[in-house]
C-alpha positions in Angstrom: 119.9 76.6 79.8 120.1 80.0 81.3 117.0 81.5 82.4 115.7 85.4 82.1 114.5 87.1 84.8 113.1 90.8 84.5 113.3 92.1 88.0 111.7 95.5 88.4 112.8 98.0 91.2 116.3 96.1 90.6 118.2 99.0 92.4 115.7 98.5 95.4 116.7 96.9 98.5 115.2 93.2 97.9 115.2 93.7 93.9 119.1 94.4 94.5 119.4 91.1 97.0 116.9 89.1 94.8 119.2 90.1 91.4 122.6 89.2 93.3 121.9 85.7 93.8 119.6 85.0 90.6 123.3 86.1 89.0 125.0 83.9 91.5 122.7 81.1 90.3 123.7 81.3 86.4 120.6 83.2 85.4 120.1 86.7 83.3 118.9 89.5 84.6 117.2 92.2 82.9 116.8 95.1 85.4 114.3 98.0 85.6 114.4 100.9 87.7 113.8 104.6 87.8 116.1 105.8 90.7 113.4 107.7 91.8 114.4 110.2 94.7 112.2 108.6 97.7 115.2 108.5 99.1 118.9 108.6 99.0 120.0 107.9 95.1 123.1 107.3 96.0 122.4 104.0 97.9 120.6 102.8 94.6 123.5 103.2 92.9 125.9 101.4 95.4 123.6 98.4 94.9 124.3 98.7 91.0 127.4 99.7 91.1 127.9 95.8 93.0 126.3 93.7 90.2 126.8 96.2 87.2 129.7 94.2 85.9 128.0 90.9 85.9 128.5 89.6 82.4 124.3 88.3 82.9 123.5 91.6 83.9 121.1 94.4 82.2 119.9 97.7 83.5 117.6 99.8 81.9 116.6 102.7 83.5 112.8 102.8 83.0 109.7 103.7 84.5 107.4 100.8 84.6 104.2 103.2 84.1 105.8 104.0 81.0 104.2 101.4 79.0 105.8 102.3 75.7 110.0 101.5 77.8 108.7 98.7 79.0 107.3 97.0 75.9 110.6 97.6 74.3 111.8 95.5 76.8 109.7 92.4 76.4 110.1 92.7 72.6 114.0 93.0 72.7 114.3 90.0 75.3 112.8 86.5 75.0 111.5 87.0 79.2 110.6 83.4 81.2 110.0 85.3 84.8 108.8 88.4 85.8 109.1 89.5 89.1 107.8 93.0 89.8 109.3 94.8 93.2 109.2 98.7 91.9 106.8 100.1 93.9 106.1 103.8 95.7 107.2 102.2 99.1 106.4 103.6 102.5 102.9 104.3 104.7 103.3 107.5 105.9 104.8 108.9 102.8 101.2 107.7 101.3 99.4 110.0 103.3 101.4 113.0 101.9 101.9 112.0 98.4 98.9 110.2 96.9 100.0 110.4 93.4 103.4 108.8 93.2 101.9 105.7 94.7 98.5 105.3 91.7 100.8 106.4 89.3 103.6 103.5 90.4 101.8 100.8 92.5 98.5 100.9 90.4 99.4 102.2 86.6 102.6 100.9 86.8 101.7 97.3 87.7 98.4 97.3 85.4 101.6 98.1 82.4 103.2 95.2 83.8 99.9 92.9 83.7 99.2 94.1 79.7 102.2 93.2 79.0 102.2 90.2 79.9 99.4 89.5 78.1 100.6 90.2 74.9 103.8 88.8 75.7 103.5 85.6 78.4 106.0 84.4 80.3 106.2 81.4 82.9 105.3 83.0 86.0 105.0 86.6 87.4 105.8 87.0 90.9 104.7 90.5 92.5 105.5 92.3 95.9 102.3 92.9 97.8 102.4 93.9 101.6 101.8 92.9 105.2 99.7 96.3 105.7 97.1 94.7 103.3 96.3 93.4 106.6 95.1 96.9 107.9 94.5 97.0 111.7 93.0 93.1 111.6 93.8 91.3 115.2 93.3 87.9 115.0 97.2 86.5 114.9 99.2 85.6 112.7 98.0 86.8 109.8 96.6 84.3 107.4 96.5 84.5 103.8 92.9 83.6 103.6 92.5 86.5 106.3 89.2 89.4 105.2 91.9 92.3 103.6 89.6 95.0 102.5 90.4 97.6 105.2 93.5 99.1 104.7 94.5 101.8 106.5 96.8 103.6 104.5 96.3 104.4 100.6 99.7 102.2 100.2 97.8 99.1 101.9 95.4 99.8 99.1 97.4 100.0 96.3 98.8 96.7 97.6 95.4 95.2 97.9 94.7 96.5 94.4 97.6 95.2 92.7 96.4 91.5 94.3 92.7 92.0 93.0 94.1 92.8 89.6 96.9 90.4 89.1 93.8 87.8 90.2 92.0 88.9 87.8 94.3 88.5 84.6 95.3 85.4 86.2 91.5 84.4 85.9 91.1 86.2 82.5 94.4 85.1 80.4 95.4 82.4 82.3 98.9 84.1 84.0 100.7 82.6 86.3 100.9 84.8 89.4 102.2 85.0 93.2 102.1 88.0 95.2 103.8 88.2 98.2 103.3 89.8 101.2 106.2 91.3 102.9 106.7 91.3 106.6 109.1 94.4 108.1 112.1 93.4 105.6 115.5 94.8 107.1 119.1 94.4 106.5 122.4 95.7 105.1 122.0 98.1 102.4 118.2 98.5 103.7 115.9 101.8 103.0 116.7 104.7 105.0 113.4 105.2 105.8 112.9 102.0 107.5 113.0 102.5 111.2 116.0 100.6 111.9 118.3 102.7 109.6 116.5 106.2 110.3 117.2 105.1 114.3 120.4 104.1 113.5 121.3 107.9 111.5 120.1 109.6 114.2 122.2 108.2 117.0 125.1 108.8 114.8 124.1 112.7 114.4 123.1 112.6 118.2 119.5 113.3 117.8 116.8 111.6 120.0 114.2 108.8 118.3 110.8 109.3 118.1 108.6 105.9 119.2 105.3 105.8 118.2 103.5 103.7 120.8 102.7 106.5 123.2 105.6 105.0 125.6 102.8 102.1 126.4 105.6 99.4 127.2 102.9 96.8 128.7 100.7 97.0 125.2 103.8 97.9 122.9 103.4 97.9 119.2 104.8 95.0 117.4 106.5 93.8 114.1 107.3 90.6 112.6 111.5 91.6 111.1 112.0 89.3 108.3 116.0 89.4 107.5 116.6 90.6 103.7 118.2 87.1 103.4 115.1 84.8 104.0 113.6 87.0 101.8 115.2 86.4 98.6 115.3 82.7 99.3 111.9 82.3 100.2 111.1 84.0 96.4 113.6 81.9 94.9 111.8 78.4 96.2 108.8 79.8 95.1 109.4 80.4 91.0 109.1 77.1 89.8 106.1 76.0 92.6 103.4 74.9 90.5 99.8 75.8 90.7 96.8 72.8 91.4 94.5 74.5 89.9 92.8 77.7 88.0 93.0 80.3 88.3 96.7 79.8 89.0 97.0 83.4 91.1 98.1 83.3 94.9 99.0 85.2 98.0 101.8 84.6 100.1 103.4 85.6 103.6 107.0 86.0 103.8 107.4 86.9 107.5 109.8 85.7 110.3 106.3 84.4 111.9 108.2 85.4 115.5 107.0 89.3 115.4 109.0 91.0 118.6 107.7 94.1 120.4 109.2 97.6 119.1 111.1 98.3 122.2 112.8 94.7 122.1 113.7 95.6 118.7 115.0 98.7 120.0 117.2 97.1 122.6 118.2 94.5 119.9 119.6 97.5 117.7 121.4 99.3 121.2 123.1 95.7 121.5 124.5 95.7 118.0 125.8 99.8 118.3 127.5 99.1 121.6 129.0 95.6 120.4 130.6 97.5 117.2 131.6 100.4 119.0 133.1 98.3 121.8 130.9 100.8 124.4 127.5 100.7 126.1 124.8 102.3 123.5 121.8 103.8 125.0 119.6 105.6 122.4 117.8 109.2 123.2 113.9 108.3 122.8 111.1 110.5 122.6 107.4 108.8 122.6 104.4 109.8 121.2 101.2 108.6 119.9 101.0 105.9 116.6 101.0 107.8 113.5 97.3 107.7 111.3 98.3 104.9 108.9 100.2 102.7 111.3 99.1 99.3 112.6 100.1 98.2 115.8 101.1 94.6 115.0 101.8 92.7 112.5 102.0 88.6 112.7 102.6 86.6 110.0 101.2 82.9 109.5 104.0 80.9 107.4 102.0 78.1 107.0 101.2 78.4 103.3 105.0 79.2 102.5 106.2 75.7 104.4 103.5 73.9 102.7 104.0 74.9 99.6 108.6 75.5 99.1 109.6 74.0 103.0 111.3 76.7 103.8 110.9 79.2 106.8 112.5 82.7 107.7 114.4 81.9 111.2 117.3 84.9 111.2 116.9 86.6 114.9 116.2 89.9 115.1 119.1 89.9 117.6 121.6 88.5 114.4 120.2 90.5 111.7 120.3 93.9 113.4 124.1 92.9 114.2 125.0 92.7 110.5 123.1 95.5 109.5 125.3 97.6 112.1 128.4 96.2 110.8 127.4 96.9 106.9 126.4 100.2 108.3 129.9 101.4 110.4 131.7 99.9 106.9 129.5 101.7 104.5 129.6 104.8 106.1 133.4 104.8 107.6 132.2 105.5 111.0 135.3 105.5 112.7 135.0 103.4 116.1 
C-alpha cells in the first residue's frame, strides 16, 4: 500500500531530490512550498516543472507559518510521514534579515509540530544543520557534542527547531529525527552555495572572493555531502525505529571526509576545464572569514552507520564534475 509523504520546501534543492525518488519508489507525495524569492524562482520551478506530472504528485503552494493552509492539508490527506525541509536557508543572509528566518525556521516549524499533534502521523523527519555546531573544535562533530553556541541567528533557529521538536516528542509522544546537514551540493543546487555562486562568476568573468584571509597552511574547511547521499541517507532512516522514549533524535548526514576550501576550489577548476576541454584557472580575491562563518566543519557518521548502514562516500572530486555538467546543460553554455 502506497504510502503519503508531506514533504515541505518540495521545490527546494533536497526536498526536490528527496520527492523524485520517494515518487520513484511508488509513494505519494504531497508537496509544500512558498517559492519564496531567496533566490532564483525560476530554478524552483525547473525542479517542479520535473516531477509535476507525476500521477503521485501534489503541490500546494503554501506557507508553512500559515497555520490555517497547512491544516487544510492534514485534514484533506490521511498523512503517514512528515518531512519538513522549508526553511529560511543561508548564514549570512541571517545576519541581514532576522525576520524571514523566526518567521520560517521558528513559527513555521512550531505550525508543523501543532499539527501534528492534533493530527499524528508515523514519523516526522526535520532538517536541522551542521552550524548548530557553532565554532566547536573537537573533530568530527558528534551528535552528543555541547550545541548551545551558535554563531549565526540561522544556527539558532536550527538549534531551536531541535529543542522544540524534543520537546513535543517528550510531551505527545511524536516520532522525530532531525538531521543535521553537512555542505549539501549538487546539480540543480542553490545559487547561493559557494560552488554555484563561484561557478556564475567565472562564467561572467568576475574574480571569487575566499574567505580565509588567503591562510593556505590553516585553510578553512568543509565536509561536501553529494545531494545523492543525502536523500538516501533520509530514506534509510524513515522506518528506523526508536529504543526508547522520548522517541526524538539528531543526526549527521555528512561525507565525514571534510576537504580544505582551496582543494575544493581546485576540485571545481578540474571539473570547468574538463567540460570546456581547456585549462580553468579561477580569478580569487581573499579576505577575512565573514561574522557568522565557522572555519570547519567535520562530521562524525557514526550514529547514521549504526543506526541505517549506510555512509555518504561521493568525492568531492566526482560530485563537483556532475554539477558542472548539469550546469553547462542547464544553462546552454556553449563549449
Amino acid at each position: 500500500m502506497k504510502k503519503i509523504f508531506l514533504v515541505t520546501g518540495v521545490a527546494g534543492f533536497i526536498g526536490y531530490y528527496l520527492s523524485k525518488r520517494l515518487l520513484e519508489l511508488g509513494e505519494i507525495v504531497i508537496g509544500v512550498d512558498n517559492i519564496n524569492e531567496y533566490y532564483d524562482v525560476n530554478l524552483k520551478y525547473s525542479r517542479l516543472s520535473l516531477i509535476n506530472n507525476h500521477p503521485n504528485f501534489i503541490f500546494h503552494k503554501c506557507d508553512i507559518s500559515d497555520i490555517e493552509q497547512m491544516e487544510e492539508i492534514f485534514i484533506k490527506y490521511k498523512i503517514d510521514y512528515v518531512i519538513n525541509l522549508a526553511a529560511q536557508a543561508g548564514v549570512r543572509y541571517s545576519i541581514d534579515n532576522p525576520d524571514a528566518y523566526i518567521q520560517s525556521n521558528v513559527i513555521g516549524f512550531y505550525n508543523i509540530l501543532e499539527l501534528l499533534r492534533r493530527y499524528p502521523v508515523r514519523h516526522l523527519i526535520y532538517a536541522s544543520s551542521s552550524s548548530v555546531y557553532g565554532a566547536n573544535t573537537k573533530v568530527p562533530f558528534e551528535e552528543t557534542d555541547f550545541v548551545d553556541h551558535p554563531v549565526s541567528l540561522y544556527a539558532a533557529t536550527k538549534k531551536t527547531n531541535e529543542l522544540m521538536a524534543y520537546t513535543y516528542s517528550h510531551l505527545y509522544d511524536i516520532s522525530a529525527t532531525g538531521l543535521r546537514f553537512f555542505t549539501v551540493y549538487g546539480p540543480m543546487g542553490r545559487p547561493d552555495m559557494a560552488y554555484f555562486s563561484f561557478t556564475d562568476k567565472f562564467f561572467k568573468g568576475e574574480t571569487i572572493n575566499i574567505y580565509n584571509n588567503g591562510d593556505f597552511d590553516n585553510d578553512m574547511y568543509r565536509d561536501f555531502t553529494y545531494i545523492d547521499d543525502i536523500v538516501e541517507g533520509i530514506i534509510k532512516l524513515i522506518d528506523v525505529d526508536f529504543k526508547e522514549k522520548p522517541r526524538h533524535r539528531v543526526v549527521n548526514i555528512g561525507n565525514n571526509k571534510p576537504e580544505k576550501l582551496m582543494v575544493f576550489i581546485k576540485a571545481l577548476e578540474n571539473a570547468l576545464s574538463k567540460h570546456l576541454n581547456r585549462k580553468v584557472e579561477l580569478n580569487k580575491t581573499y579576505e577575512p572569514i565573514k561574522s557568522g562563518d565557522v572555519k570547519a566543519t567535520y562530521a562524525s557518521t557514526k550514529l547514521l552507520e549504526e543506526l541505517v548502514g549506510f555512509k555518504p562516500n561521493t568525492s568531492i572530486n566526482e560530485g563537483l564534475d556532475k554539477f558542472i555538467e548539469w550546469y553547462i546543460s542547464y544553462f546552454k553554455i556553449k563549449i
